[in-house]
Each structure stands twice: as C-alpha cells, then as structure tokens.
N, C-alpha and C positions, 0 to 999 in steps of 0.2 A: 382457415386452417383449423383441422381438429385439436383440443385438449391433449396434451398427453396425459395420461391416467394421471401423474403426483400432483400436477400443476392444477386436477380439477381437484384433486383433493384437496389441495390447498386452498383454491379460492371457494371451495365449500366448509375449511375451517374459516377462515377468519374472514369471509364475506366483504371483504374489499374492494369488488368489484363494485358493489352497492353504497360504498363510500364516497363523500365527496371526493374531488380529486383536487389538485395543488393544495397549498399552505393552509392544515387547520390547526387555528392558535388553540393552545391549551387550554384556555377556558371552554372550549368545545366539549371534552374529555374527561377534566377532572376539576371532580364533583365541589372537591372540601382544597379547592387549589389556596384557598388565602390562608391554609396551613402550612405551606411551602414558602421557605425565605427567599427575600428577593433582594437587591443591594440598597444601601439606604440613596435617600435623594432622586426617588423615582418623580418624571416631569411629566404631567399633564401632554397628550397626544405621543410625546417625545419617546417616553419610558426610560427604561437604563443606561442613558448616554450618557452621562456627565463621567469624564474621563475615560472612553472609552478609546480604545487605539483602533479605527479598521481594518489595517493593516495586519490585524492581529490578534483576529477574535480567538482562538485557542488559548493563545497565551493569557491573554483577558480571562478569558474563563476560567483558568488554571487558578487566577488571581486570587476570582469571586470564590472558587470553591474551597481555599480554606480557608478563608473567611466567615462563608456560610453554611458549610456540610455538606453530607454524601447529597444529600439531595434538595435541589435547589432552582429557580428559576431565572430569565433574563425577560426582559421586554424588550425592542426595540423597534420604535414607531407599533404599528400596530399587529407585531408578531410575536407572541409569550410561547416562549421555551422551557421544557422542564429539561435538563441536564440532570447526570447521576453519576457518580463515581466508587460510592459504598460498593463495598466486594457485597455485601447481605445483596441488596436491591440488584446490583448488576446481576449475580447469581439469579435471581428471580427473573432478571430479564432474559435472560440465555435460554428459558425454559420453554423450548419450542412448543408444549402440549398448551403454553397461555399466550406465549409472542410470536410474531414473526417479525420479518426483514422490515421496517417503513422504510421509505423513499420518500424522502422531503429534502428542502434544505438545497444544499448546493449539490447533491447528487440529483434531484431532480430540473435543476436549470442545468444539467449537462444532456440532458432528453433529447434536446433540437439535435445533437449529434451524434449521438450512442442509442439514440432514441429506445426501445426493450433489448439491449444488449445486456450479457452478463450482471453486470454493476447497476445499471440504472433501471432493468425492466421493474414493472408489479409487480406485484405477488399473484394478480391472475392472470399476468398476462403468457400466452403460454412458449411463447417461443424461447425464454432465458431455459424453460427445464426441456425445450428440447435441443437446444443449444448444450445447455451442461452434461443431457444423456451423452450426446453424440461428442462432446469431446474430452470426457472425465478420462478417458481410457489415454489421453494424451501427456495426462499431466500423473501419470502414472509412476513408480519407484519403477519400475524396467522402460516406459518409457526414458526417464534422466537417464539412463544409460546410454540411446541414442541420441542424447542431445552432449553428452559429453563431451565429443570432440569438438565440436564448434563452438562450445564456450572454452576450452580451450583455446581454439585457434581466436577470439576474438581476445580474451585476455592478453593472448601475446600481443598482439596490435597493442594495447595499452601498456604492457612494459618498453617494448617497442618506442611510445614513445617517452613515457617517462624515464629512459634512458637517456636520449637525446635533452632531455630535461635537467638531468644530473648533471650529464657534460658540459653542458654550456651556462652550468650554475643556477639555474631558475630554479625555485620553487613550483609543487604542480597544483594546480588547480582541482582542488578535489573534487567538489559538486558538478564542477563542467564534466571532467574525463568520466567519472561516474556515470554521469547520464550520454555521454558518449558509448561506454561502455554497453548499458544495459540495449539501448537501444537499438544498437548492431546486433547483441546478445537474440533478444526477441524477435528482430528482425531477420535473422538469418535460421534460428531454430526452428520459430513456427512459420515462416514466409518465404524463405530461400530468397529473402532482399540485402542487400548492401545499400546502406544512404553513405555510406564513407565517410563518415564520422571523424574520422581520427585525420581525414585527409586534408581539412577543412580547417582556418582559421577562425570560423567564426561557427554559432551552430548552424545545426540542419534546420532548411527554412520547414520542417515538418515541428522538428523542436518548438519556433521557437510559434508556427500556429496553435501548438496543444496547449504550450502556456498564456497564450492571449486566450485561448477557449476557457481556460482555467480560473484565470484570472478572470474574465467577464461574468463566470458564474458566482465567484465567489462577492464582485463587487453588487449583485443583485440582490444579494440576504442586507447590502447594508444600506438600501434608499427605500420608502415607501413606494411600493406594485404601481399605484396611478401614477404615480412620478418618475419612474424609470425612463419611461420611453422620453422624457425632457432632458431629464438630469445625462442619460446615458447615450444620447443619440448619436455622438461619435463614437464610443465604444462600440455600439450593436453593431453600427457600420462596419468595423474592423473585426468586432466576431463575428460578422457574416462571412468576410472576407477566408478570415482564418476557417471556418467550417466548409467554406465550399475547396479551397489549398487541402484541407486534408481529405476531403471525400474523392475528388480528383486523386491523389497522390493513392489511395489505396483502390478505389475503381483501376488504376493504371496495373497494379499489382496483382488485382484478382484477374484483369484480360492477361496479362503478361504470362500466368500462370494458365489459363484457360488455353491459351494457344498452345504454350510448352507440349500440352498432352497429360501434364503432372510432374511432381514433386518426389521426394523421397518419402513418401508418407509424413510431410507434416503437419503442423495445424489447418493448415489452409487446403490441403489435400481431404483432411477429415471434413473440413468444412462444403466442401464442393462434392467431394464423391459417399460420404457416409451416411446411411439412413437409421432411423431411433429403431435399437432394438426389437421395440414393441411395436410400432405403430407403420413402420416403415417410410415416416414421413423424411424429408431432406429438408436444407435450410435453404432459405428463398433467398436471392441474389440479394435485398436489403437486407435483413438478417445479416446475411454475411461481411457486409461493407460492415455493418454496427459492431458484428462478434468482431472483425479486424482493427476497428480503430479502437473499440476498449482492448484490449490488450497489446498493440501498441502503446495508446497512453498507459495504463494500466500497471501493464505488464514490466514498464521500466521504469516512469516516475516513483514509483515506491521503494522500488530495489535501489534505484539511485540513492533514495535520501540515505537508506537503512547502512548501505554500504559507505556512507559519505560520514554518519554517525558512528558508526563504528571503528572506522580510521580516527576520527576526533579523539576516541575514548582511548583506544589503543596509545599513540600517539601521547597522548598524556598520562599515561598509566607506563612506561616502559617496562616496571617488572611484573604486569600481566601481558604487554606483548610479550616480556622473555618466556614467559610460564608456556604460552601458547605456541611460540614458534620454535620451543624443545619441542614439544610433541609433535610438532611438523618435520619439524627433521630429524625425531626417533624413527615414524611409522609415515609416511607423509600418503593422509587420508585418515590415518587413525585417531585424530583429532575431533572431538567436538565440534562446535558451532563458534570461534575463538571470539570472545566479547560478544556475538552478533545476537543473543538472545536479552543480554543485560544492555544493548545500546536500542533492544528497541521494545524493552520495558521503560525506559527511561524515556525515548524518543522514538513510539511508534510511529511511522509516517505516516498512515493513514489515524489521522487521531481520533474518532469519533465514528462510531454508529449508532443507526438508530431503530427504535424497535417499537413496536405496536402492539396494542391487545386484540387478540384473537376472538375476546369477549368479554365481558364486565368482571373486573379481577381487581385485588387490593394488591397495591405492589409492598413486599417487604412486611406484609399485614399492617400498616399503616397507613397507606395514602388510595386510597379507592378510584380505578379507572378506569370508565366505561369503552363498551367495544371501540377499538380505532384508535383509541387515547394512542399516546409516542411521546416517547422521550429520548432524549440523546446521551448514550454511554459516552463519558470525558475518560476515553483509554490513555489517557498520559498519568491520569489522578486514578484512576482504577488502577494502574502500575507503580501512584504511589502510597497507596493505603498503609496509614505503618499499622494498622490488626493485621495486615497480612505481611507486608515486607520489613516490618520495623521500622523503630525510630530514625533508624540510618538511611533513610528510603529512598533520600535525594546521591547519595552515594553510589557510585560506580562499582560494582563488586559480580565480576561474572560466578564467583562461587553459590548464586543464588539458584543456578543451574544445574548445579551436580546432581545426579540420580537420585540420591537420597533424599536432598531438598525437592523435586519437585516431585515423589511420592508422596510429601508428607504436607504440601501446601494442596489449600483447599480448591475444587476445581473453578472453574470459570473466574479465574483472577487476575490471568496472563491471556491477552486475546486482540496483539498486532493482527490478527487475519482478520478480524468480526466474529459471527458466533452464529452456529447452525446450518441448516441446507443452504443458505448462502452465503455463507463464509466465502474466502476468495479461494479458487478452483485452483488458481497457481501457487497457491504455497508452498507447495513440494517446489516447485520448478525455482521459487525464489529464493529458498532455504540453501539448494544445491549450490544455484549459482553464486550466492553471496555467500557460502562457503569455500568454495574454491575459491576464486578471489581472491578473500580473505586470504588464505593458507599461500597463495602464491606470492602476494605482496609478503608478507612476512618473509617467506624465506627468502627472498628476493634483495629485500630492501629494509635498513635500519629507517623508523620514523621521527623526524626532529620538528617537533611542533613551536612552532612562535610563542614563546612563553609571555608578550603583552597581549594574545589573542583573546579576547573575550568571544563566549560563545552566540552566536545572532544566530535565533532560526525565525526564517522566512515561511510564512503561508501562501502553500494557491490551491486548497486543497488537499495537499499534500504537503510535508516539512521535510525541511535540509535545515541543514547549516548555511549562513551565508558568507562568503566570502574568504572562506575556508580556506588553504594552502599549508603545505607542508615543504620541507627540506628532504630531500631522503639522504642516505649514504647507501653504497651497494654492498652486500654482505656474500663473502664467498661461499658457495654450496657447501653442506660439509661433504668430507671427502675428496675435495679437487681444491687444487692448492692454485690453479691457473684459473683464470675468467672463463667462464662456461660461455657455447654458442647461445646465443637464444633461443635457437629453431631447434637443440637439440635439447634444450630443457623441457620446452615447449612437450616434445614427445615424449618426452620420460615424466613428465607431468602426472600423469595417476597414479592412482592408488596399486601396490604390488598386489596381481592376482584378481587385477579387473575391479576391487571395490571403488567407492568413492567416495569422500569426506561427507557427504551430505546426508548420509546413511549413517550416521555414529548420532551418535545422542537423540535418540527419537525419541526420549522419553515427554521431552518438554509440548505440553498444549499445544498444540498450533491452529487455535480459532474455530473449534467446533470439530 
C-alpha cells in the first residue's frame, strides 16, 4: 500500500522507520542520563524493585515523582525509563517540530491485536494516517449531532436500570454500569451493534476478553523479555484465547454489516465504503478488524473510568453537584463540562504518553537526547504541578475551568487526550458523551456516596476506581410535581433548539 502524503512526511521527519523496533532503554538515547535521579536502593540486574507494587506502576510512579522531580528515571530488570511531569519539559515534549508519538511500553504489546490501528501503529506506518483521513470527518461537532439520539437512547437503558436499583434498595455499581454504558454507547454509534450490556448479570464476554488483553499487556512491562514466555505461559495461553474471542466477535460484525448492504453512515460505514481524500486508497479488511477493535476497546474503557471518576468527585462534593445541576436545570445543555474536566486533571484515565525525538535535541535545555531518545509524560503529575495548578493541586475544584482560568494557564499543561497529530481522534465524541450523562444523572438522581469509602484505582492500562458504588435518591424534574415517564424524559432530553451540552465550554485543551 502507497504512503499517504503526511504519513511519508512524517517518517521523513523523524526517520523511524530506520530505528530499532521494541524496547530501547534509555541508556540508548540519553547522552548525560546519570544526571537524571533514580530511586535510592537500586539492585544489581534487578533495578528499581524494592517496594514496588505491580499491580500499580502509575501510582508507583506518582510516588517516585515527588520525591525525585519533574524529571526522573525508573529501571526495572533491564528496562530504564525516563518519565516527565514538569509542565517546562512536558511543554517541550508536545512540540511536534522536535517530538513525535513513541510506541513502546504497554501500548506496543497490545500490537498482536490492534496491530497499526489508531492507538498502537508507528509513526511510519501508513495506514493509522490513512485510517484518521478517512474517519476524522466522523468524530466531527456535526457529526455528534447524529450520534445524539443513540446515546440518548443508550443512557436511558442505564437509568432504566438504576431505577430498578433505587427500588429495591441497592446501591449501583458504578465502574460496572459505566463500562456497560460506553460500550453499548460505541457499539451502537459507530457499529449499529448491541452486546446487551445492561441485559446481562454478569459482563459481556467481549468485556471481559479486552480486559484479559489489557491486563496481559500490562503484566509483560513487569517480568524480564527472555523470561516471559516461562513466567507467563498460562497467561499467553488465555491472551491468545482472549485475542482470537474478540477478532471473531468483530469479523462477525464487519460480515454482519457487509451482508446488510450498509449502515446509517457510521463509523463502520466510513470504514468499508470511504476512500482517502487524496489518494483514493480504501482500508483493507485487516485495517478494518484493527480500526474496530481499537475503538471498541478504546473508545469505552476510557470514557468509563472518566465518567466513574467524576461521579466519585461529584458524589463527595455535593455542593459542586448542586452548582452543576442548577445549571442543568436553568438551561439543560447550557452547562459546562460538570466536574468532568477537574476529575480527569486529577484522574486521567489514560495516564501516560509517550514521545520521542525527531532528532538530536536538549529537552528543557537541560538534559541532551539523541534522535529516537523517549520518555514518558506521567499526565496524573503533569495535572498536578502546583507552578501550574497550585499548592492546592491534589484538591477537587472544577473552577479550574472557568474561561478565564484556562485563558490564562499556560498551554500544553492539561492533556487527558495525549498531545499532537496523534492525540486521540475521539475526544470530541468522549467529551459529548460524558457530558450528557453527566447532566442526565444529575438531574435525575441525588448522589450519596459511602462516607468509609476510600478511594482505590485500579490499573490495566487504563484507570477507574475500584469498587465503587453509590446510593442514589430520585429528584423530581423541576416543573412536574408527579414522577416523570422515562421514555418521555428520554425525548425531551436535549438541548432546547437542537444544541447540545457537549458544545459549551470548548474553551479547555483537549490534547493537541
């Protein structure tokens, strides 16, 4: 397959195609690295283990870094990491004219499945830019507009049942319904699929293959490469298992779709019938399994945690839910982003990207790093910089948000999406839907959070909360003094005059 025009330019900047490929440790890169701190008590072959959780290398990291500063390193066994948090240096990385996207790390052992899809291709490989030509027009502000009813209609399903949830006294499940939620969300917007999520006691056996995929990638960053295949040899068995479960389950969806004749125009539609602008190339039947299952996974693990986190903060904040869901019931849609931009400064769920040099460049004019060098932005610690967010950093406070505030804060400081031409393509699409949401629970439902709850987030990749649950109470609409139908809330549901909550407050970064 031919180059599209950006994609040869790109691997004519930063000549990566001519790089090694898998895992090169930082001693490869940079030059004057034993200026970089590392944790005390490093072990002979071992490196940075002693106390280390692996269940929980983020949070680990979070640990080391204020401890050791914006910029810092890890070893473990024979893999040295530089990680970066400093808003100075992360700024310097965001600068696409000296970095690009690297692929390492636990986004390159997700390759065997997503193999050059969206999220995991190179930077020379060319089918991610002709995948993003052919489907940026999707993830469009007029496309959300067609996608509005059906994330309506899937939200109802989840009041739906957290109604039945009320009644019968339970608490709900936040992170389960959550990833219930999105995944119907994406499934039905871009795929015209139903897995029946909500119908289900237990999850969807696609669920719970992405997270055995997830999890197997993430447990390979933490055993020595020749030792894997010993240490892991039942695991691989069950990620094989889980990889061929979801290649099946979306093959079944792209013939399903093939026989139909087509779709309403949606992602899967672009993906089958659209050719690149320029070139008039189309995506090849693999391509298309890859573009489908990244954004299945994708597409709803992240939205799940963001919205799981934000319920969390709301929930124990009740007088910024109340500040929030007046404005939902002044204008309903003329609302902001309610907590969802300060729940995922605080708890991005994708927490970490990472970036490489295009060519021999000093990062921050301090630390000198030759072409290919990479380091990893720690976006939980870049969201908590108090030169940028203040002393108060670990503090809950959506007024970090307001217009004014984020005119006046410096750029590339705030970046849940990642940073540049590969930023994530669905941010528009995730912002929409975990706004509505948001706005619909609220006016829906009072949140009474378990006050011995302590916060647990879990890593597979990706972060939630663990074990999460709430109480609701149900709050009457204003203006109806009687219990509203659901199915007729459901349709009065938008914004008056066609707009839609997700379109207010644009002013905030959103990842390049």
């Amino acid at each position: 397959m031919a180059q599209t025009t950006e994609s040869a330019r790109t691997t004519a900047a930063t000549g990566d195609s001519r790089l090694p490929k898998g895992f090169r440790s930082a001693e490869l890169g940079w030059p004057e690295l034993d200026r970089v701190p590392h944790p005390p008590r490093r072990l002979p072959l071992l490196g940075d283990v002693v106390g280390v959780d692996r269940r929980k290398p983020v949070q680990d990291s979070m640990r080391l870094a204020r401890e050791l500063g914006p910029v810092f390193r890890r070893r473990i066994f024979n893999k040295e990491i530089v990680l970066v948090w400093g808003a100075g240096p992360a700024a310097d990385l965001a600068d696409e004219s000296r970095f690009a996207k690297h692929v390492g790390l636990g986004v390159a052992n997700l390759r065997p499945i997503a193999g050059d899809g969206l999220f995991t291709a190179y930077n020379h490989e060319p089918n991610w830019q002709l995948a993003h030509d052919v489907l940026v027009p999707g993830f469009s502000r007029d496309a959300m507009e067609g996608y509005h009813g059906m994330m309506l209609a899937v939200a109802g399903r989840l009041t739906d049942r957290w109604d039945r949830e009320l009644a019968a006294g339970r608490p709900v499940d936040v992170p389960g319904d959550m990833t219930k939620l999105t995944l119907e969300t994406i499934a039905r917007t871009g795929f015209g699929h139903d897995f029946g999520s909500f119908e289900r006691d237990r999850p969807h056996p696609f669920v719970s293959a992405m997270i055995g995929t997830l999890t197997y990638a993430q447990r390979l960053n933490s055993v020595p490469g020749p030792l894997a295949p010993l240490l892991l040899r039942g695991a691989a068995r069950r990620n094989a298992a889980d990889m061929a479960y979801l290649n099946r389950t979306v093959d079944a969806l792209v013939e399903e779709r093939r026989g139909s004749g087509g779709g309403d125009g949606d992602l899967l539609d672009r993906m089958l019938a659209t050719k690149h602008p320029s070139t008039g190339e189309k995506l090849s039947a693999q391509n298309i399994r890859r573009q489908v299952i990244t954004f299945l996974v994708a597409g709803h693990e992240t939205t799940s945690g963001a919205l799981s986190f934000a319920l969390y903060y709301l929930a124990r904040h009740p007088d910024i839910a109340a500040r929030a869901r007046a404005e939902v019931d002044r204008v309903w849609g003329g609302t902001g982003r309610p907590g969802l931009d300060e729940s995922l400064r605080l708890w991005p769920t994708a927490p970490a990207f990472a970036r490489e040099a295009r060519g021999d460049t000093v990062l921050a004019g301090e630390h000198p790093m030759l072409r290919g060098a990479w380091a990893l932005v720690l976006t939980p610690m870049l969201h908590r910089d108090p030169a940028v967010w203040g002393e108060n950093a670990e503090d809950f406070d959506p007024d970090r948000f307001t217009p004014q505030a984020v005119r006046t804060r410096a750029p590339h400081t705030f970046k849940p999406f990642g940073t540049g031409l590969r930023a994530c393509i669905g941010r528009q699409f995730a912002l929409h839907e975990a706004t509505l949401v948001l706005a619909l629970l609220l006016r829906r439902y009072d949140l009474h959070a378990d006050p011995a709850y302590q916060l647990k987030v879990t890593e597979r990749l990706t972060l939630l909360p663990e074990d999460f649950r709430l109480r609701l109470s149900r709050r009457p609409l204003p203006g109806r003094s009687a219990e509203p139908d659901p199915a007729a809330e459901r349709e009065d549901g938008g914004t008056p005059g066609g707009g839609c909550p997700a379109h207010a407050n644009e002013g905030a970064e959103s990842g390049g």
